[in-house]
C-alpha positions, 0 to 999 in steps of 0.5 A: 500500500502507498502511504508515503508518496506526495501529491504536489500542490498543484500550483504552490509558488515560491514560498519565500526568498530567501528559501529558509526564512521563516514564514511572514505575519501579519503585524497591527499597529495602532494608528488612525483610519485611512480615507474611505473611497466612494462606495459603488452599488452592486448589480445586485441590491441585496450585495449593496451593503458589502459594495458600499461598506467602507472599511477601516484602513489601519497603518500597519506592518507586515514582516518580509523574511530577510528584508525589512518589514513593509508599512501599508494599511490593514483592514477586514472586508465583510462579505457574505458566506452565501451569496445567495443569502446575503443576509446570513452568516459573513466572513471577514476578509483580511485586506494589506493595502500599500498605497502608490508613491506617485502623484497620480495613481491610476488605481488598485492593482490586487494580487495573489500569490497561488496556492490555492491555500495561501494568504496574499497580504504577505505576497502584497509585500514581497511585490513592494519590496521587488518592485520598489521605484518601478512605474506599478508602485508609482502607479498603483496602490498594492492590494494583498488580500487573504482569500476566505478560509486562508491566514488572517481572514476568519474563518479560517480552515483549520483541520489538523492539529500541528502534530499530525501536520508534523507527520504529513496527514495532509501531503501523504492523503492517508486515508484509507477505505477502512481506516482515518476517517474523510477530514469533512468533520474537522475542517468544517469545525474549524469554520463553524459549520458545513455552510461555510466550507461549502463556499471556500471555492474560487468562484466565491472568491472572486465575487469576494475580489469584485466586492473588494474592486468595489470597496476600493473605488475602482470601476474596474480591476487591475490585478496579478496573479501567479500560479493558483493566482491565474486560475483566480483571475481567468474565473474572475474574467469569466464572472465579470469580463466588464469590469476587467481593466488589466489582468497579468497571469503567471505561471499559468493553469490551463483552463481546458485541464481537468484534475487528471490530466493536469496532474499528468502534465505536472508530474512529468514537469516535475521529473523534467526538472528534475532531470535538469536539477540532475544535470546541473548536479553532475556538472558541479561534480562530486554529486550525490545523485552519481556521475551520470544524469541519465542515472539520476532517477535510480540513484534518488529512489536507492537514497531515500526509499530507505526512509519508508521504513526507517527514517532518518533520525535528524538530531533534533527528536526529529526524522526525516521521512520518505515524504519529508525528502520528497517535498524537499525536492520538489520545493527545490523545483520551484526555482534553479537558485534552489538547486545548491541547498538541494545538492548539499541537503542530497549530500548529507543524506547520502552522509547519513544526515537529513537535517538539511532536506527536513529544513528544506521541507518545513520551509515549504510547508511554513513550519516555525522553530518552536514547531507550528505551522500555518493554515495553508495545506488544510485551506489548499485541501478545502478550496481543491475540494470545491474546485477538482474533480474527485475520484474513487477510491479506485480512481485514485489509485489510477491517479497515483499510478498514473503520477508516478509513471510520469514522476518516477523519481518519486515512486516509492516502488511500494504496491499502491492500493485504493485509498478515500479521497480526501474530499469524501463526504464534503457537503457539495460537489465541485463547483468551479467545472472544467473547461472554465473561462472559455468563450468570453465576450468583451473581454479587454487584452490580457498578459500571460506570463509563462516559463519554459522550464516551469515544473510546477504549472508547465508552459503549455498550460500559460500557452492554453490560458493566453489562447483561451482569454485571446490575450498576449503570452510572454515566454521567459526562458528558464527553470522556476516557478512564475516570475512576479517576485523573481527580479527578471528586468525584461518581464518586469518592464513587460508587464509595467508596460502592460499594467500602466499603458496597457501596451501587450508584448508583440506577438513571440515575445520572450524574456530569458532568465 
């Protein structure tokens, strides 16, 4: 039975920069209120309260790893559970605003980092810090919100205690037929009930964006996105393509790709990267992984299949297990400035030391010194639960089959049975369906950015969305994960171009990393 290979978020970003810093929080300061915009009503007049509340904005800070902390504005924004019941219960949504430098902005330019489970008031900083003096801080005023059941919004999906996070419940779906029962309980204790964990999915969250657009006094959006953060904004252009000003989408999910087949191109990136990290290993010589690239597969599986039964005790009371080694490696995809952590922390595994790897892989999961973690995995679980299709327990086991065919590098070489999938028993179906954002009317130019050697959300896909929205694709040359945050000049004055003049890239258009 496979209890231990990973199933890959399917659209984490980079998590920080530098990779081993700690996980950012949300600071308040006592201050007093900003100014409120003008409030708009909605199409709807039942919404109008949550289209004309005006919330009040406080000076704070949040913190930024290995960089100073970034002063803005924080606030809740209201918005109802149900939308079709806009008089019952509401969620308070956690809002960074940091206004433009310039004398004359042009208006709010929302941002979100992926995910689906992460908070995006944290990404709202990064951006600041990576694009300080550029025309879109000058121009807009960044916008960071944490999408309903993720960081500070409440309520927030909280379905696993730190310790059972600490043994990869979450990565490992260790629920069997007969054995833990589905999470549905759990998690929708944590959010007060099943109501509010059936509408965590991305269609209520871009009605959230809309109120928010609204709140904010901008006739339209302007908004970035990157990884999950693409599917949000192309849902968004679907539900409301008249009030689309600007959408920039990186790191792209393809729109046309149900679950399995996604899955299937983004296991086969992931051993494509990982045949590149190979590559790039043998070169600096005295790799781990031997003298040979085309060996690199086996030579993995023979160094870390040994923790399935036995895993490596790392001096800290800790152990690094067979998921723990796996996740290192697969954050290590995210980008090829990761690679040398990589092949220190492969080198002192085959030393018999796992401390590197198991530092690696609590960066990706947020886990903190004193052993806690953030919300991020359980609130990625719900929001999947209510956007990807879902599958028998036999299905499931095709779908591990078929994923470790496409990513053998992570096959535990394990008999794999039938398991639950993790979203049994949820109270609703999916919603968000497949294809989605197809054939949309009136909609203005849109720009995907994509990177060739992307592992986590491949180029085809920004080359589906790009097609799919009739919008520009800008491709960049390289190995990483999405680029919002990466400090690449050609994309970054691709898109201020596009965000502030709204001029698209010429047709072909690429970058290199």
């Amino acid at each position: 039975m496979i209890t231990a290979a990973p199933t890959p978020s399917p659209s984490r970003p980079r998590r920080i920069r530098p990779l081993l810093a700690a996980g950012a929080a949300v600071l308040l300061l006592s201050a007093c209120a900003g100014g409120a915009p003008p409030p708009e009503p909605s199409a709807d007049a039942s919404l109008d309260r949550f289209y004309q509340q005006q919330p009040a904005f406080e000076a704070c800070e949040i913190p930024v790893p290995g960089a100073d902390p970034v002063a803005g504005e924080c606030a809740q924004l209201e918005v109802p559970i149900d939308y079709e019941q806009p008089e019952g219960d509401v969620a308070q949504v956690a809002v960074f605003r940091i206004e433009a430098t310039g004398d004359a902005p042009i208006g709010s330019l929302l941002v979100n980092p992926g995910g689906p489970g992460f908070p995006g008031i944290g990404f709202a900083a990064q951006m600041a810090q990576a694009w300080a003096g550029s025309l879109v801080t000058e121009r807009f005023d960044l916008v960071g919100f944490d999408p309903r059941g993720t960081g500070a919004t409440t309520p927030a999906v909280d379905c696993l205690t730190d310790a059972e996070r600490e043994t990869d419940a979450v990565t490992a779906s260790r629920l069997t037929i007969e054995g833990v029962p589905p999470l549905v309980e759990s998690c929708a204790d944590s959010v007060g009930g099943v109501d509010a964990l059936a509408h965590l999915g991305t269609r209520d969250v871009a009605r959230d964006m809309d109120v928010l657009r609204g709140v904010l006094g901008d006739e339209e959006l302007s908004y970035a996105g990157s990884s999950y953060g693409t599917r949000l904004g192309a849902v968004y252009a679907e539900m409301f393509p008249e009030r689309v000003r600007a959408l920039v989408l990186d790191g792209a999910m393809d729109p046309h790709s149900g679950t399995l087949e996604r899955r299937e191109v983004q296991w086969a990136g992931l051993q494509r990267s990982f045949e590149q990290f190979a590559e790039y290993c043998v070169a600096q010589g005295d790799c781990p992984l031997g003298e040979d690239a085309a060996g690199a597969t086996a030579a993995y599986q023979q160094l870390v299949r040994p923790l399935i039964d036995e895993p490596l005790p790392t001096g800290d009371g800790r152990t690094l297990t067979f998921d723990a080694a796996n996740d290192a490696v697969v954050t290590a995809m995210y980008s090829e400035e990761t690679w040398p952590v990589l092949v220190t922390g492969l080198t002192r595994l085959s030393q018999g030391g796992g401390e590197t790897m198991l530092a690696v892989r609590d960066a990706y999961h947020g886990r903190t010194a004193e052993g806690t973690y953030p919300n991020d995995a359980e609130a990625t679980l719900a929001i999947n639960c209510l956007d990807e299709d879902r599958f028998s327990p036999q299905g499931q086991a095709e779908l591990m089959e078929s994923a470790l065919a496409s990513a053998p590098f992570l096959d535990p070489g394990t008999e794999i049975e039938p398991v639950a999938d993790a979203c049994e028993g949820w109270p609703v179906e999916p919603t968000l369906g497949f294809p989605h954002a197809t054939g949309i009317e009136g909609l203005p130019a849109t720009l995907t950015v994509s990177v060739t050697g992307d592992g986590l959300t491949p180029h085809s896909g920004g080359i589906s969305m790009a097609e799919t929205l009739g919008g520009s694709l800008l491709t960049v040359e390289g190995e990483q994960h999405g680029t919002l945050v990466s400090g690449n000049e050609c994309v970054d004055a691709a898109i201020a171009s596009y965000l502030v003049d709204l001029e698209t890239p010429d047709a072909g258009a690429t970058c290199t990393r």
